[in-house]
ZAMARGU-4260 file (C-alpha; in steps of 0.2 Angstrom, whole numbers, plus 5000, padded with zeros to 4 digits):
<rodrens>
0) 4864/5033/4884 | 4872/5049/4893 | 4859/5050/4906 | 4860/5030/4909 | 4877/5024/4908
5) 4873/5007/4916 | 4857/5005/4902 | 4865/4993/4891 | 4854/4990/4876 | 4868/4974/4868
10) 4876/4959/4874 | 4893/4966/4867 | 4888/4982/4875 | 4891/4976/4891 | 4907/4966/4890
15) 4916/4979/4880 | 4932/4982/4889 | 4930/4999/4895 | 4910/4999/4892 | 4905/5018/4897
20) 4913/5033/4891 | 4919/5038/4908 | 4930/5023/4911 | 4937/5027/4895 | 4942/5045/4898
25) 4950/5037/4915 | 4957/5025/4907 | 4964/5039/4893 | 4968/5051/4905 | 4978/5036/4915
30) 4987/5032/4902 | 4994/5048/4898 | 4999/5051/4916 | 5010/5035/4916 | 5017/5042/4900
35) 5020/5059/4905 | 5026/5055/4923 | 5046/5053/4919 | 5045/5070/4907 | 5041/5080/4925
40) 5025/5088/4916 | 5013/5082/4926 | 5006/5093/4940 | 5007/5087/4958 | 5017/5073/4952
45) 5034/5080/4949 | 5043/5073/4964 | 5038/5055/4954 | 5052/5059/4939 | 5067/5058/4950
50) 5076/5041/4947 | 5072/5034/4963 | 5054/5034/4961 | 5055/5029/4943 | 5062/5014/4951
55) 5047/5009/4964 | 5037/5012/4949 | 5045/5002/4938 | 5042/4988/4953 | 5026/4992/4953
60) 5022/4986/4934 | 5031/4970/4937 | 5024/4965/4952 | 5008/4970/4945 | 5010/4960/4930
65) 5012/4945/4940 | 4996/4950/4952 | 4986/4949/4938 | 4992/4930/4932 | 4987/4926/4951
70) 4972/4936/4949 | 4967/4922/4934 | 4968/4910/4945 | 4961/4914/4961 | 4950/4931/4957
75) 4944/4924/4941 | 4942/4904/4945 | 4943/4903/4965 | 4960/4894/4966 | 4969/4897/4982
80) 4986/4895/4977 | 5005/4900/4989 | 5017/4894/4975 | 5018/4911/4961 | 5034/4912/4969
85) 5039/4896/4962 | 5032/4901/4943 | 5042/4917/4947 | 5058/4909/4951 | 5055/4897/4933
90) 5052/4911/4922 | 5066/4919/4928 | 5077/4908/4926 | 5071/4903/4908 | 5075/4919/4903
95) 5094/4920/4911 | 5096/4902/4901 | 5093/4910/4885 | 5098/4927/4888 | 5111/4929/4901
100) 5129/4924/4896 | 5138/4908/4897 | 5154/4906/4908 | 5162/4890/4911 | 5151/4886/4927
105) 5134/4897/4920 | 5124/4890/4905 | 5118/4903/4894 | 5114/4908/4876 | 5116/4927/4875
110) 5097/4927/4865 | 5088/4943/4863 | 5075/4952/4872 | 5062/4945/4859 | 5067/4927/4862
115) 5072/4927/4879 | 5056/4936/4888 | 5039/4924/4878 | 5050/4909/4879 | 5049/4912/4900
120) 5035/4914/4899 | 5030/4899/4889 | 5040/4887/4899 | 5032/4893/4915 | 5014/4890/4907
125) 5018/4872/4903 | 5025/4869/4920 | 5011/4874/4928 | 4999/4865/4915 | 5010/4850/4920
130) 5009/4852/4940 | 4989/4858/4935 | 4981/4840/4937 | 4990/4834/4952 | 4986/4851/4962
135) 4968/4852/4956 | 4964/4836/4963 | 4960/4843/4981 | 4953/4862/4985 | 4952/4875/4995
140) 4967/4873/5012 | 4974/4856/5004 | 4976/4866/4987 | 4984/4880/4996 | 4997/4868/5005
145) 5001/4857/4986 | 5004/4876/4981 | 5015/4878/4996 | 5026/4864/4993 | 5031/4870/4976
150) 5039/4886/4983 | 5051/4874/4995 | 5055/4862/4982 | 5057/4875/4969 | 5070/4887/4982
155) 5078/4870/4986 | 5081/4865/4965 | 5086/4883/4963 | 5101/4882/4975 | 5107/4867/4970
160) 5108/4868/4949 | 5122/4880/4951 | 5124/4881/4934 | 5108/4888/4931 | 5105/4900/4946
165) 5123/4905/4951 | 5122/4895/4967 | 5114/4902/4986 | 5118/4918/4991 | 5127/4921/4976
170) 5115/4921/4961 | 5119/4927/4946 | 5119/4943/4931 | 5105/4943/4921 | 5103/4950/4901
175) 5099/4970/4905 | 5083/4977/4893 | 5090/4980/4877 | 5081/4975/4859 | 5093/4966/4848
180) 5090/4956/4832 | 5102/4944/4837 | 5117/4944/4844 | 5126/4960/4839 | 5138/4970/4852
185) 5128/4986/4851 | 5108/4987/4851 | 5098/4997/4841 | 5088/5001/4856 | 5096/5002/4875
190) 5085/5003/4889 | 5102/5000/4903 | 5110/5017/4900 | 5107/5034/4901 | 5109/5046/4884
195) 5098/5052/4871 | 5081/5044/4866 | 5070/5049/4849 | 5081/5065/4853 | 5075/5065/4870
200) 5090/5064/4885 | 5081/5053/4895 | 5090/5041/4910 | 5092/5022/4911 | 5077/5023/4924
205) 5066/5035/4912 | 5067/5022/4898 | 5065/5007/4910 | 5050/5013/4917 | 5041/5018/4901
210) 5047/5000/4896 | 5038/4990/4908 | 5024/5003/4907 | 5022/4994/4889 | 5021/4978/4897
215) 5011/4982/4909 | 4997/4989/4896 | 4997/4973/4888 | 4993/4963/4900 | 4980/4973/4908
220) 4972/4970/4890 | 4976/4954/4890 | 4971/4950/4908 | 4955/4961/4905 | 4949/4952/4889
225) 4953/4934/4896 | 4938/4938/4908 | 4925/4942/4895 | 4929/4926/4885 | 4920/4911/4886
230) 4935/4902/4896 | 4935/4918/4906 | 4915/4916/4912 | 4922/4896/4912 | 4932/4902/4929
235) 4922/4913/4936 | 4906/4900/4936 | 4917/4887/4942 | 4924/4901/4958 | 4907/4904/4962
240) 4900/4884/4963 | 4910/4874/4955 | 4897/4857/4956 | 4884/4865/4947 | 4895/4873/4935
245) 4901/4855/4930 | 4883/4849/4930 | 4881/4863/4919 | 4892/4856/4906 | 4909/4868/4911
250) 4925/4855/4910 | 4931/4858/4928 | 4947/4849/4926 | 4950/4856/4909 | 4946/4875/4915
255) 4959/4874/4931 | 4972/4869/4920 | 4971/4882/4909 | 4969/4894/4924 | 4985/4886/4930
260) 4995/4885/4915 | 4988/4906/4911 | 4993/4912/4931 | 5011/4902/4927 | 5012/4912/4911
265) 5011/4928/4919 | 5022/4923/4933 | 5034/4919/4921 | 5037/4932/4911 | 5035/4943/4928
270) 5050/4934/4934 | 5060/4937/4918 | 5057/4958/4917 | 5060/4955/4938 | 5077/4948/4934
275) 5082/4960/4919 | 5074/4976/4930 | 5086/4972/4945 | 5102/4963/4936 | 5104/4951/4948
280) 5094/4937/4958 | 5098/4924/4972 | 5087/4909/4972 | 5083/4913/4992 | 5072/4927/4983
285) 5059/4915/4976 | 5052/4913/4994 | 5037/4910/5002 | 5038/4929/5007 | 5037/4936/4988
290) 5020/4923/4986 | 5012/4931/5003 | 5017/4947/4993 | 5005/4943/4977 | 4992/4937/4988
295) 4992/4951/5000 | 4992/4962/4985 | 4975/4953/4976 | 4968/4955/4995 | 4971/4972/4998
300) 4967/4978/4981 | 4951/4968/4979 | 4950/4947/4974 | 4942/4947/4957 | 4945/4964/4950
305) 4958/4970/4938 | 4958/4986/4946 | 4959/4981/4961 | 4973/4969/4958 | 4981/4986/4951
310) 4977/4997/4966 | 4985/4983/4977 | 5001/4980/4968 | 5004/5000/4970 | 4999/5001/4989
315) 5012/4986/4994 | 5026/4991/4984 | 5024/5009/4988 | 5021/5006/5007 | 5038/5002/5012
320) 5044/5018/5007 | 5034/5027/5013 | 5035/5018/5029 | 5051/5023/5029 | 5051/5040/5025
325) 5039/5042/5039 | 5049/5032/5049 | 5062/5045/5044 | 5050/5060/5047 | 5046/5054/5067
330) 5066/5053/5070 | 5069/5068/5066 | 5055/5074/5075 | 5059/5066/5090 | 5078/5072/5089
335) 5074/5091/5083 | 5067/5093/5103 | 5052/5090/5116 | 5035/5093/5114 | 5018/5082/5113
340) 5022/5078/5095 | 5039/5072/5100 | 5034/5060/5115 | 5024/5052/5105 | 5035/5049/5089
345) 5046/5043/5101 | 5034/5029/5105 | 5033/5022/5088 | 5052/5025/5082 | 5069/5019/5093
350) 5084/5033/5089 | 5094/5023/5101 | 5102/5010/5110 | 5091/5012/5126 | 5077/5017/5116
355) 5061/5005/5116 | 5053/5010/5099 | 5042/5000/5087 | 5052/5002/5074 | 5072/5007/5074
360) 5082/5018/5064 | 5098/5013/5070 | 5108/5005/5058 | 5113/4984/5062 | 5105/4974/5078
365) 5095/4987/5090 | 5080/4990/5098 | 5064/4987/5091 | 5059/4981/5071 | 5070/4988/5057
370) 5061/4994/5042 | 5060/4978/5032 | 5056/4968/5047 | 5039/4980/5051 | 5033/4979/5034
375) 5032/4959/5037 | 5022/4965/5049 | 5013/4977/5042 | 5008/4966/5027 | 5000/4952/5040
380) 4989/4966/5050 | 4984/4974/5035 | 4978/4957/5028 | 4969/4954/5044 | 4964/4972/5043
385) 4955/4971/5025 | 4947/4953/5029 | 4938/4958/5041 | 4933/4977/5038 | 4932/4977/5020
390) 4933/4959/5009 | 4935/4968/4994 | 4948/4977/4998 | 4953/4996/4990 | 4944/4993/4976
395) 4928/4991/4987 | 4932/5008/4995 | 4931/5017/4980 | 4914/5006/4977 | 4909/5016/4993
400) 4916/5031/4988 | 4908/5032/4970 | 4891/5026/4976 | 4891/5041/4987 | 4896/5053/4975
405) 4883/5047/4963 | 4868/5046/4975 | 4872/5062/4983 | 4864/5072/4991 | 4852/5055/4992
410) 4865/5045/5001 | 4855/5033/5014
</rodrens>
């Protein structure tokens, strides 16, 4: 009913996947953006076409892709797990098997895209389905430590099987994004090099983007529909009390391991587009630093919600630049002359070697944090932030913010 969107007069009503007409002219008019951004049409956002945008955004859609297999697993059935990065780094490295190159020190089998990119994430899921039972036998902290573990034993398998990972500090090429139907030298459809497209000059980062874009779509649905199954409402009754739930008749064991062996298959197939997007990984990049990433963007974003899981992967991968072009924009400042505005830009950013700033600008070891090193920091405050101002993180803003709106002017 127009004037009450939140009547719902059917069971299938209310766990359609976009079940009000509103959230789906968001969702359409979302879509379109995504699709439009790289053609510099749409307004406002034009600065988003240039190449090095396109490539945070690119970022974005894998990182997000991989937030929402940990969303599975701890939004949806309340498992507290520090080892994607582990499921990451397995995925990834599926995919360079099959489709990177062989050398006399490298194994590999020069498969397609369409080979290369399920089979990761296929091999990730039945890892994880394998590691499942051991892990789900404890909870909560002593599930979060089991998880832990992974990502040192992974990083420490990773360095040592050469001939899969290229070795430490070295790592190794992986296949770029190209669709193939087998092994032919040229592909029908390049997504690596910049040239025409459908009759449409477009760049390598242009088609990359709207690539992953596609990939992204998909498992939103997938992610999204997975919660209005019966497994779905499986998890999320075993999240919310998981005693009664098996009292209930839910399989607790059973449900976890799928969760598991789902969460693995998106980390897997997040590592492989991770691999393909960048061209080159090390194993030190499967770290315990890329699993505090996943979990800091389901926490900011909002635990339990798809769209907070894609509000989140968005803020953290976007923050760093924009840290540091106003980290940029306060050096400048503090070098174009004196003023209020100047002293106090000079307190946050070091444009010297006898400068005591925050954060430095100066190329190499000097005063204060460099970029990278603040973002660490940034990531941990702004966790601590969200815990304990706003548990549900940006998605439970714009609860706050749409609740207002739609009571206005009757707000209290």
């Amino acid at each position: 009913m127009r004037s009450r969107p939140r009547l719902y007069t059917s069971y299938a009503s209310e766990v359609a996947l976009l079940p009000t007409w509103t959230q789906k002219t968001a969702a359409l008019v979302f879509l379109l953006c995504l699709a439009l951004i790289p053609f510099d049409v749409v307004p406002g956002l034009s600065f988003l076409a240039d190449s090095d945008w396109l490539t945070i955004l690119s970022r974005v859609a894998v990182y997000a892709i991989g937030a929402l297999g940990l969303h599975i697993l701890s939004g949806l059935a309340g498992q507290v797990s520090l080892g994607h990065a582990f499921f990451v780094g397995v995925g990834a490295y599926t995919a360079v098997i099959l489709g990177g190159e062989a050398s006399r020190t490298l194994w590999g089998l020069a498969l397609p895209i369409w080979i290369w990119l399920p089979a990761s994430g296929l091999v990730a899921a039945l890892v994880g389905a394998l590691i499942a039972p051991v892990a789900v036998r404890v909870r909560g902290i002593y599930l979060a430590i089991v998880t832990l573990g992974l990502v040192f034993i992974g990083e420490w398998i990773f360095r040592s099987v050469v001939a899969m990972t290229g070795g430490a500090q070295a790592g190794r090429e992986f296949p770029a994004f190209a669709l193939r139907i087998w092994k032919e030298d040229t592909p029908f459809l390049d997504f690596s090099t910049d040239g025409p497209w459908f009759g449409i000059e477009m760049t390598s980062e242009a088609k990359t983007y709207l690539l992953l874009v596609v990939f992204l779509v998909v498992a939103i649905i997938v992610a999204k529909n997975i919660q209005r199954t019966r497994i779905g409402r499986a998890f999320m009754s075993i999240r919310d009390r998981d005693i009664a739930a098996e009292v209930m008749g839910v399989a607790d064991t059973r449900n976890k391991v799928i969760a598991f062996a789902l969460s693995s298959a998106f980390a897997g197939v997040t590592g492989a587009l991770l691999g393909a997007f960048l061209g080159r990984l090390v194993p030190e990049g499967f770290s315990l630093l890329m699993s505090i990433q996943f979990v800091a963007i389901l926490l900011i974003g909002g635990l339990g919600t798809v769209s907070g899981t894609l509000l989140g992967a968005a803020f953290v991968i976007i923050l760093p630049r924009l840290v540091q072009d106003f980290t940029g924009l306060l050096a400048s400042t503090v070098e174009s002359g004196t003023g209020l505005l100047s002293t106090i830009s000079g307190v946050f950013v070091s444009t010297g070697m006898e400068d005591p700033g925050i954060v430095s600008t100066l190329p190499g070891t000097s005063p204060g944090l460099n970029v990278a090193q603040f973002n660490v920091v940034l990531y941990g405050l702004l966790l601590i932030g969200f815990l304990i101002f706003e548990p549900l993180g940006l998605y439970g803003i714009w609860i706050r913010i749409r609740n207002y709106w739609k009571s206005w002017p009757f707000t209290y």
